[in-house]
PADRENMAR-717212 format. One record per atom (N, C-alpha, C): x, y, z. Coordinates in steps of 0.2 Angstrom, whole numbers, padded with zeros to 4 digits, always signed. Atoms other than C-alpha are relative to their C-alpha. Layout:
BEGIN
XYZ
...
REM end
This chain:
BEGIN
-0002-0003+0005
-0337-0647+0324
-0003-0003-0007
+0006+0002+0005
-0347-0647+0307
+0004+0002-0006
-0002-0002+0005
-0335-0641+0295
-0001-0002-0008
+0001+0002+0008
-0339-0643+0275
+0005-0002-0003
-0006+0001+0008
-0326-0647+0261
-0003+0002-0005
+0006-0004+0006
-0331-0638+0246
+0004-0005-0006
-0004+0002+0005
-0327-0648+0229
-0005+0002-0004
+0004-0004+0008
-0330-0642+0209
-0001-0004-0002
-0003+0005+0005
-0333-0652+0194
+0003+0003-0005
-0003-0003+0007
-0321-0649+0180
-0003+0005-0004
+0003-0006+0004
-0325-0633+0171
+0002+0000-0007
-0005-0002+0007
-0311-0629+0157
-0007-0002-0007
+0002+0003+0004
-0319-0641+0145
-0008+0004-0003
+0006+0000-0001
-0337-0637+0148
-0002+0008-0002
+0001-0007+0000
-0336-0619+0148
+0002+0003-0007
-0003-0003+0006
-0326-0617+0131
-0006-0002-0005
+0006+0002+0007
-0339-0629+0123
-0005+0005-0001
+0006-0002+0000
-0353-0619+0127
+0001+0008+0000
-0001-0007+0002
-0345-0600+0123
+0001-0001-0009
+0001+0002+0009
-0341-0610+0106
-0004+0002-0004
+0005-0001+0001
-0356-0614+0103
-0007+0005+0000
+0005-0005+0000
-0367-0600+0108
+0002+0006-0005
-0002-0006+0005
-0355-0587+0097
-0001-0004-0006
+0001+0004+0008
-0358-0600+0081
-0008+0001+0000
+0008-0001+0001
-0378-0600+0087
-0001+0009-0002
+0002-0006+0000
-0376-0582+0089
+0000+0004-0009
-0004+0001+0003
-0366-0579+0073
-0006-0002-0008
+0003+0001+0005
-0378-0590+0062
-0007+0003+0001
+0005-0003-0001
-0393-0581+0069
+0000+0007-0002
+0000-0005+0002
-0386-0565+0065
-0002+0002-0009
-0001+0001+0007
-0383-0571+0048
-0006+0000-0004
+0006+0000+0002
-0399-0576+0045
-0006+0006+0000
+0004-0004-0001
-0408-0561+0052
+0002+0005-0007
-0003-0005+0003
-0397-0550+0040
-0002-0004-0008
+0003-0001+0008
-0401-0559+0023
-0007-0002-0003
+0007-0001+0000
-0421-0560+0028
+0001+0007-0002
+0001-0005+0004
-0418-0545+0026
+0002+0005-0005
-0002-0002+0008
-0412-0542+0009
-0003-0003-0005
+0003+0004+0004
-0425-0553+0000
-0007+0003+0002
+0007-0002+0000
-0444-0551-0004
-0003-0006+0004
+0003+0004-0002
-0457-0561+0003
+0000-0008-0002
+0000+0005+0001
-0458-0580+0003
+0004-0005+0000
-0002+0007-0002
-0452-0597+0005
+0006+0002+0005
-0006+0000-0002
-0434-0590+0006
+0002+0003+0005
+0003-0003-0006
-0437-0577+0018
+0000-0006+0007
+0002+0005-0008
-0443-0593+0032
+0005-0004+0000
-0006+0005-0003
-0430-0603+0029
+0006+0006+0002
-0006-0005-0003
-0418-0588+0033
+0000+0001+0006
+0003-0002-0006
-0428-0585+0048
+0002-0005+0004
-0001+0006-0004
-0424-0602+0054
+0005+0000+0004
-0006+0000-0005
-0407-0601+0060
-0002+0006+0006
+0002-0002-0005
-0414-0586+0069
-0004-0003+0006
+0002+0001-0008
-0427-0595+0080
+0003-0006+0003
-0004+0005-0006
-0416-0608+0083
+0005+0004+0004
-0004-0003-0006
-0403-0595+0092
-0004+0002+0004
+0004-0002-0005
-0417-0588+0100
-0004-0005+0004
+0002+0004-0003
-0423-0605+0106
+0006-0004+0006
-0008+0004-0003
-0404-0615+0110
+0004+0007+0004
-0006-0002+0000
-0395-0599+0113
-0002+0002+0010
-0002+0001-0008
-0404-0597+0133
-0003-0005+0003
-0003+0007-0002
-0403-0615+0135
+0007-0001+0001
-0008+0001+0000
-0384-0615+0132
+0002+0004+0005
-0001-0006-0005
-0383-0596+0144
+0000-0006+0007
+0002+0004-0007
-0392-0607+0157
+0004-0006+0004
-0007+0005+0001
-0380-0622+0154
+0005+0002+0006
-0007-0005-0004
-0365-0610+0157
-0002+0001+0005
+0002-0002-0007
-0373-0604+0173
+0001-0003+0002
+0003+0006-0002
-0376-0620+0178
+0008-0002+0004
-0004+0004+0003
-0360-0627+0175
+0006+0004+0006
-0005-0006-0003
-0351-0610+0183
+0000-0002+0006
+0002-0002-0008
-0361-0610+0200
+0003-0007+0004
+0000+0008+0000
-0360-0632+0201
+0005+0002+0007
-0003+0003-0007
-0353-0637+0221
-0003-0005+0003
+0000+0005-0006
-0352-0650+0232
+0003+0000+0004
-0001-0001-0007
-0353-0648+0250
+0000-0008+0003
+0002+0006-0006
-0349-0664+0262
+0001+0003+0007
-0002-0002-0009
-0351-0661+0281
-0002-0006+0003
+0003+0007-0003
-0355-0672+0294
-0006-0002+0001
+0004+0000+0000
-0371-0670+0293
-0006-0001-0005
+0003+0001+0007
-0374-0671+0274
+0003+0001-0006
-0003-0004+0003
-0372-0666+0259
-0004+0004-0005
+0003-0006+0004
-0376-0651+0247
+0002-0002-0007
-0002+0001+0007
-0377-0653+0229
-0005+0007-0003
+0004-0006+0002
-0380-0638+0219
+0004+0001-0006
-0002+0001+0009
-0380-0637+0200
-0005+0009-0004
+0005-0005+0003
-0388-0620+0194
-0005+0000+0005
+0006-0004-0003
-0405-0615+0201
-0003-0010+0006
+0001+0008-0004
-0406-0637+0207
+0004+0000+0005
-0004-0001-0009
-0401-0639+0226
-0003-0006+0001
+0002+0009-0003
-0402-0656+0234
+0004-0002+0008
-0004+0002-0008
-0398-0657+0254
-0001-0007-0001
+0002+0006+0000
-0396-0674+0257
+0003-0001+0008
-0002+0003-0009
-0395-0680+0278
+0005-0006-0002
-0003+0003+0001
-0380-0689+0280
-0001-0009+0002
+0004+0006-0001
-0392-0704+0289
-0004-0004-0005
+0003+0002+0006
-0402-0707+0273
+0005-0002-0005
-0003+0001+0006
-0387-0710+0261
+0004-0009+0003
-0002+0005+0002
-0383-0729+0259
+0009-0001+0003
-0006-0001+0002
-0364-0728+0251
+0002+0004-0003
+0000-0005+0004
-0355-0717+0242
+0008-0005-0004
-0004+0004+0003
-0344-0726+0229
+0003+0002-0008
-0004-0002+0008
-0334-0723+0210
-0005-0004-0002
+0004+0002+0008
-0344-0727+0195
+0000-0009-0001
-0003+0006+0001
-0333-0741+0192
-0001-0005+0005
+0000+0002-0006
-0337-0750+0209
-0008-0002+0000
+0007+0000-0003
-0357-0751+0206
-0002-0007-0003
+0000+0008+0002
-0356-0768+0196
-0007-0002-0006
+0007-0002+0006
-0371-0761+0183
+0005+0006-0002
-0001-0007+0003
-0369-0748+0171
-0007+0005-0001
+0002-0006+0000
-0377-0733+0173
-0003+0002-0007
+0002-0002+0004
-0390-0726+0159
+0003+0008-0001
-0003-0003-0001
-0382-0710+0155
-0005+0005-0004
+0005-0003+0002
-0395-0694+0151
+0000-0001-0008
+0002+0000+0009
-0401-0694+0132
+0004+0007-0002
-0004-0009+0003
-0395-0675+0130
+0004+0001+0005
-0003+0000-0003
-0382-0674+0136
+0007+0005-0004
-0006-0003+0003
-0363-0662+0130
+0002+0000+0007
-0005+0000-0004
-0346-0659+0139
-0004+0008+0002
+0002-0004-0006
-0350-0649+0155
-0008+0002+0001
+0006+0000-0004
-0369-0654+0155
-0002-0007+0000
+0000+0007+0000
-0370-0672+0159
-0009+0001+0005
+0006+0000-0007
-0388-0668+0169
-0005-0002-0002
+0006+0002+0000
-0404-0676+0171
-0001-0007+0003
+0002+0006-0004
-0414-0691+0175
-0001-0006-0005
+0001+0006+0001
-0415-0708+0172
-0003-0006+0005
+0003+0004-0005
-0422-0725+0178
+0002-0006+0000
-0004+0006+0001
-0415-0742+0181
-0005-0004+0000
+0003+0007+0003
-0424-0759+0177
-0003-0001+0007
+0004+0000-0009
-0430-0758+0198
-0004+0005+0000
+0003-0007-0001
-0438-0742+0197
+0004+0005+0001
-0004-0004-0003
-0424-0733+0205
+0002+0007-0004
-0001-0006+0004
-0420-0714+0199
+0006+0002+0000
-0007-0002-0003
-0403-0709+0194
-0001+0005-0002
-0002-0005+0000
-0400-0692+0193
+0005+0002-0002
-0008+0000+0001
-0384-0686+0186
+0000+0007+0000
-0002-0005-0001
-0377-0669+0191
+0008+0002-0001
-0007+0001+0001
-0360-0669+0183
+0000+0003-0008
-0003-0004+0005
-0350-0661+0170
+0007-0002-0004
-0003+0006+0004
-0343-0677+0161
-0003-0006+0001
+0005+0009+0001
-0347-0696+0157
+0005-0004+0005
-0006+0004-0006
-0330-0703+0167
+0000+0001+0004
-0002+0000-0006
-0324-0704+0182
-0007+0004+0006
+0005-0001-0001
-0340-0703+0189
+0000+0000+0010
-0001+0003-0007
-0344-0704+0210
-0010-0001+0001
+0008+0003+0000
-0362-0713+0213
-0002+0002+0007
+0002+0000-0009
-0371-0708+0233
-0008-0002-0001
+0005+0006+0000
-0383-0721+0235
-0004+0002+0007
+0006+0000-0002
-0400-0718+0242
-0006-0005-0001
+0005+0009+0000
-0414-0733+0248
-0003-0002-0008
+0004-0001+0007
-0424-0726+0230
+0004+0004-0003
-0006-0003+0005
-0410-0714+0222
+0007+0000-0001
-0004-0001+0002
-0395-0713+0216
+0001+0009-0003
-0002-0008+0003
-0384-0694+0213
+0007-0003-0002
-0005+0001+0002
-0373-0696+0201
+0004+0007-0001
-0005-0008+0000
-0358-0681+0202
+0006-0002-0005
-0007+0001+0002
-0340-0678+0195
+0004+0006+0003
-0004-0003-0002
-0330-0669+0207
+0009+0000-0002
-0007+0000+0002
-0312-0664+0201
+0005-0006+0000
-0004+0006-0005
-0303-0676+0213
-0005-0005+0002
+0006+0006-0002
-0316-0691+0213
+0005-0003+0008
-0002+0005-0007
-0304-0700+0228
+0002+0006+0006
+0001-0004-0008
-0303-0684+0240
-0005+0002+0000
+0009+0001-0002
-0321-0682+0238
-0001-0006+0005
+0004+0006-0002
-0323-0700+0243
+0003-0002+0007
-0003-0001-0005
-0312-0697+0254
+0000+0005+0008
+0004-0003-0005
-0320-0685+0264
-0009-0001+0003
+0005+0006-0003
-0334-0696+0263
-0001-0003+0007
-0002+0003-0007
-0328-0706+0273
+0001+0004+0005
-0004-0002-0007
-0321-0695+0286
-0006+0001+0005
+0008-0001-0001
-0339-0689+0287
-0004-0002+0003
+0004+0006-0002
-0347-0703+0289
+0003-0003+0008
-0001+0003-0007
-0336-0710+0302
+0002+0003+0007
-0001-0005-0005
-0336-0694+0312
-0009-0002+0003
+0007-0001-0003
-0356-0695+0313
-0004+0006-0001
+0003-0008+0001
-0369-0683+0311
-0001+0005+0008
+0000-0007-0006
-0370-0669+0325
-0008+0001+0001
+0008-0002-0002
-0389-0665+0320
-0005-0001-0006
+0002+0001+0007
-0401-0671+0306
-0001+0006-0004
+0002-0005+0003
-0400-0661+0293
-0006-0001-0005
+0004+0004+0006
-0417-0659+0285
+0000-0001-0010
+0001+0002+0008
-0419-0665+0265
-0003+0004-0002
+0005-0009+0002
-0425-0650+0254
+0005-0003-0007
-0001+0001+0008
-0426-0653+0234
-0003+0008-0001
+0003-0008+0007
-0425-0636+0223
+0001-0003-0007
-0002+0001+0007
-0429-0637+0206
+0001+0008-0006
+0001-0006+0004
-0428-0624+0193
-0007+0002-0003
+0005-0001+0003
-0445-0626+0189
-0005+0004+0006
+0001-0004-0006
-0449-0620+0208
-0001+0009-0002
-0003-0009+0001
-0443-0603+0202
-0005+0004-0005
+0004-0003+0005
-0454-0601+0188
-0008-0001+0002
+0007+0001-0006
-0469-0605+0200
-0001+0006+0005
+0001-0007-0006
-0466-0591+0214
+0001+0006-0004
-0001-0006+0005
-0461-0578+0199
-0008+0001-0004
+0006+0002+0002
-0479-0586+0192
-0006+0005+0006
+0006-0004-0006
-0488-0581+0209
+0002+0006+0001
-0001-0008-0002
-0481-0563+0210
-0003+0004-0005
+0004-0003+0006
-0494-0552+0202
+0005+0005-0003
-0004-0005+0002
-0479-0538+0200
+0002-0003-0008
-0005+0003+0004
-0469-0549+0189
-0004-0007-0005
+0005+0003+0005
-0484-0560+0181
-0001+0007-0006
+0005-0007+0003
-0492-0542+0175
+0006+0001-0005
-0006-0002+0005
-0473-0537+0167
+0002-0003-0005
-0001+0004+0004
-0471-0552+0160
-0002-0003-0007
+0005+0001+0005
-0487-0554+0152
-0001+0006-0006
-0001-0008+0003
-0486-0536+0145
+0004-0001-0005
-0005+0001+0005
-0471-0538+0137
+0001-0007-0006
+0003+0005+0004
-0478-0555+0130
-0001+0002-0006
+0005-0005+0005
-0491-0545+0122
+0002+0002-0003
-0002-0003+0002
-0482-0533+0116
+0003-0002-0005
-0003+0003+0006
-0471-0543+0105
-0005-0004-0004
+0004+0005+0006
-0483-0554+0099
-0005+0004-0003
+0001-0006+0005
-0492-0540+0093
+0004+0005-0007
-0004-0002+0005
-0478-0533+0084
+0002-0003-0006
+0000+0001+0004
-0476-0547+0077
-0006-0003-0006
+0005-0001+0003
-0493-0550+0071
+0001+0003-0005
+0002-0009+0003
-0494-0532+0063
+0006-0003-0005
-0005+0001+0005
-0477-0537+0054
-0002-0005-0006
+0001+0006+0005
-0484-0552+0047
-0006+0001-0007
+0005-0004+0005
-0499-0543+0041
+0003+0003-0007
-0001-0006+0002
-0492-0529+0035
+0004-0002-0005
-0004+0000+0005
-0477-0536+0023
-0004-0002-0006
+0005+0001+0006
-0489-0545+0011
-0003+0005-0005
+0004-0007+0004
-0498-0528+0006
+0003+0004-0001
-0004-0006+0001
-0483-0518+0002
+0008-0004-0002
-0006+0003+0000
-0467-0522-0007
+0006+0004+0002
-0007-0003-0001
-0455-0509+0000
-0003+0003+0005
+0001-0003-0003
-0455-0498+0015
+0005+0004+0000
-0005-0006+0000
-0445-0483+0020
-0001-0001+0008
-0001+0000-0007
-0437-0485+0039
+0004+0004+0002
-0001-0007+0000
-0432-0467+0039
+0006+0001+0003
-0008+0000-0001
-0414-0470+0040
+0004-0001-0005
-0003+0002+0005
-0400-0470+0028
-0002+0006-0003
+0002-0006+0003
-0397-0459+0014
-0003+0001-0006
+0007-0002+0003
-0412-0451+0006
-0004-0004+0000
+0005+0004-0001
-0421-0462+0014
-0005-0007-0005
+0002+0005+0007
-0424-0473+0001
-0002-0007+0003
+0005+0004-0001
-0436-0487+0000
+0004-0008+0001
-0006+0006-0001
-0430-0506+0006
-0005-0006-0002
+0004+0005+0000
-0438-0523+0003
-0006+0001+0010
+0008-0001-0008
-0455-0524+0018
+0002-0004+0003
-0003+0005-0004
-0447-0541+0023
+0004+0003+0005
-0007-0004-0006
-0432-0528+0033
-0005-0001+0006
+0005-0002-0006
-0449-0524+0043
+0003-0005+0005
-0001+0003-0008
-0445-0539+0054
+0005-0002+0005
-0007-0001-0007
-0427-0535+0062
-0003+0003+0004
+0003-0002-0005
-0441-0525+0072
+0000-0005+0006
+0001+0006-0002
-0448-0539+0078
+0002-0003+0004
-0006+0003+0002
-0435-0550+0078
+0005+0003+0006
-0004-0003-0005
-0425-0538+0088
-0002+0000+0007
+0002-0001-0004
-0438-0534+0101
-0001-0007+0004
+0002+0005-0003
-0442-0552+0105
+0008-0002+0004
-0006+0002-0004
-0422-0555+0109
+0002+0004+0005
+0000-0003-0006
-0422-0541+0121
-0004-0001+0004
+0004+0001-0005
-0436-0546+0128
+0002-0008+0005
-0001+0009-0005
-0430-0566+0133
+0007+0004+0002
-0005-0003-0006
-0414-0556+0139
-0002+0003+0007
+0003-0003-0008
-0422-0547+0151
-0004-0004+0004
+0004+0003-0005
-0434-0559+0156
+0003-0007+0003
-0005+0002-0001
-0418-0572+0158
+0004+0003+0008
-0003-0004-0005
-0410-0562+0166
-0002+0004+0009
+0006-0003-0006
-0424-0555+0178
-0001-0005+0004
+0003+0007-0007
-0427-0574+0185
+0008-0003+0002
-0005+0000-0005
-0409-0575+0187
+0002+0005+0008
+0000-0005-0005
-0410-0559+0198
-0005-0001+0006
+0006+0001-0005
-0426-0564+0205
+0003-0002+0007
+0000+0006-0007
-0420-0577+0217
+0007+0000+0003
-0007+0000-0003
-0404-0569+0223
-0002+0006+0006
+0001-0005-0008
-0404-0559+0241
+0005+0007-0002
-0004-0004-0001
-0396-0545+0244
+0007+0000+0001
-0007-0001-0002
-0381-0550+0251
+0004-0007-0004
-0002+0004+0004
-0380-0563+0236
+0003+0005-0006
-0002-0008+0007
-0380-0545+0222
+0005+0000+0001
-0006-0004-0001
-0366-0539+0232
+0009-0003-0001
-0005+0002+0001
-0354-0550+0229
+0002-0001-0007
-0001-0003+0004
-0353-0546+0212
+0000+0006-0003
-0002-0006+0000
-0346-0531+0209
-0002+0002-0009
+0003-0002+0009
-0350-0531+0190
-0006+0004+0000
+0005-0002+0001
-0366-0527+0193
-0001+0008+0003
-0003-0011-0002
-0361-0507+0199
-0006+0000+0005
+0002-0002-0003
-0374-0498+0206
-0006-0006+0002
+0003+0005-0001
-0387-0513+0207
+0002-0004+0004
-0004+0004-0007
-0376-0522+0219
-0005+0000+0007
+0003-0001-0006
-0386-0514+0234
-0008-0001-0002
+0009+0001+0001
-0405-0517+0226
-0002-0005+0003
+0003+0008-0001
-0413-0533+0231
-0001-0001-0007
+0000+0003+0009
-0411-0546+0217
-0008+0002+0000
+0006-0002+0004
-0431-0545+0216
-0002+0007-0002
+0000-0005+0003
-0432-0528+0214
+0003+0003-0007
-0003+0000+0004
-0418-0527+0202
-0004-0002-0006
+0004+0005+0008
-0429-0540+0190
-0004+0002-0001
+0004-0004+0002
-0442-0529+0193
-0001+0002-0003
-0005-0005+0004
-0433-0516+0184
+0000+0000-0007
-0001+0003+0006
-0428-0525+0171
-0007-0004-0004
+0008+0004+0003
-0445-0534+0167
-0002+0008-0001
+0003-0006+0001
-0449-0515+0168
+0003+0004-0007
-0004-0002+0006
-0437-0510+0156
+0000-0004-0008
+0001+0006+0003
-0441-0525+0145
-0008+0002-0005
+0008-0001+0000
-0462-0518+0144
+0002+0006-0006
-0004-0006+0005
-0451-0501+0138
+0001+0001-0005
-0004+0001+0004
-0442-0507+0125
-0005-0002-0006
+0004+0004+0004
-0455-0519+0117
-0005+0006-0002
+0005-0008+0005
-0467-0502+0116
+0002+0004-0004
-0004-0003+0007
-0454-0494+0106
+0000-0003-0005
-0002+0003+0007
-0451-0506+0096
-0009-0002-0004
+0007+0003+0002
-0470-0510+0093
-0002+0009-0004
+0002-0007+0003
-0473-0491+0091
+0003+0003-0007
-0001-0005+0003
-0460-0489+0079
+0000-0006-0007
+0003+0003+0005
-0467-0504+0070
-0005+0002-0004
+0006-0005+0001
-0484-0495+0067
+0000+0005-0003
-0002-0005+0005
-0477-0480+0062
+0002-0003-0007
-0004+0000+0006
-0467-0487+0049
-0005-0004-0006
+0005+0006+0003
-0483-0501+0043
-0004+0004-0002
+0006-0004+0003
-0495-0488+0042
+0000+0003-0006
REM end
């Protein structure tokens, strides 16, 4: 008998941080976009602009965070264990692993990643041996360390002593059958999305598209102080700076979709269905779905390019 035990690490904490903070990024990027576009051209214009492309830089690094943070398990069986943090997967044969011990118990102190916040304690480091620690956990305390010849996996399951305690049981039962070792990274995923000419071609496209738009935008404000964006009443003329909520907007619909599209990418079928949010898309194949969406992304961007040009002309 192979049975698993599934353990979390702490959520609450981690998940409020990072709703905080992205509705603050969101919030101050809003901000900023709205009183670019109330002023003429220069200086003060790009500083407004700023808080914008920091939300649209930090705001899907925080999304991916949260993901991360949501999906995070640890599997023991007898034959190993699973560590899975977001799109990072880590089998580990239960023969290759040393010890498994608390934080407090390693008789060193542990380097603790450079960037770090509550509910993303992740990344790599290196000890004064060469050794790599890795840290997959969702605080700084109450740590549990699983010790490999050349690694160290740092975690933080809920209950660090019924983890460590199923450890043991683990261990002292024996392995059944070697499980093989298999590293996923997240940078895997941007590789095989790389080699898929479907979803290179949409992605490239939708590239293009924006950064054309916003070319043409940057052009175009310099040699006209007002436009007309054929809305409002009697159409009356605006500062030319508005022109780049165009922009501005298409580019953020564009990293949602293409976000969201390599989320969907690497999900099966019978991974879609078990969320029912996603309605009629539930029965698609995740890559078709992100198809779709990259497809719908190409869409979007040509509208808003188009109705860039019209209005620039």
């Amino acid at each position: 008998m192979n049975e698993a035990r599934l353990f979390y690490p702490p959520r609450s904490t981690g998940m409020v941080f990072h709703l905080l903070v992205m509705m603050a990024l969101f919030g101050l990027g809003a901000w900023g976009l709205w009183r670019a576009s109330e002023i003429s051209i220069g200086l003060a214009l790009f500083l407004y602009l700023l808080p914008v492309l920091l939300a649209l830089i930090l705001l899907p690094l925080l999304a991916y965070r949260l993901y991360a943070l949501r999906s995070a398990r640890y599997l023991v069986e007898r034959d190993g264990f699973h560590l899975i943090w977001g799109m990072r997967v880590e089998d580990i044969p239960m023969q290759a692993v040393i010890w498994v011990k608390p934080i407090e118990e390693l008789g060193i102190r542990l380097p603790l990643p450079w960037l770090r916040w509550p509910g993303a304690v992740v990344g790599v480091r290196r000890l004064r041996d060469g050794r790599r620690v890795e840290f997959l956990s969702a605080r700084s305390r109450r740590l549990v360390v699983i010790g490999l010849p050349e690694k160290l996996y740092v975690i933080s399951p809920q209950d660090p002593q019924a983890f460590l305690q199923a450890c043991r049981e683990s261990m002292e039962l024996g392995s059944l059958s070697p499980m093989p070792s298999r590293s996923v990274y997240p940078g895997f995923l941007l590789a095989r999305v790389w080699q898929t000419p479907a979803a290179r071609s949409l992605i490239l496209i939708g590239l293009l598209l924006n950064l054309t738009a916003l070319s043409w935008v940057i052009l175009a404000i310099p040699a006209r102080a007002s436009i007309t964006l054929g809305f409002g009443p009697g159409r009356e003329p605006v500062p030319a700076a508005r022109l780049l909520l165009l922009p501005v907007l298409s580019i953020s619909f564009f990293l949602m979709d293409f976000f969201l599209g390599l989320w969907l990418f690497r999900r099966t079928e019978a991974q879609t269905s078990d969320h029912p949010w996603l309605g009629t898309l539930r029965m698609i194949p995740g890559r078709t779905t992100a198809y779709l969406l990259w497809l719908c992304g190409v869409i979007v961007s040509s509208l808003f390019l188009t109705a860039v040009i019209s209005i620039a002309r």
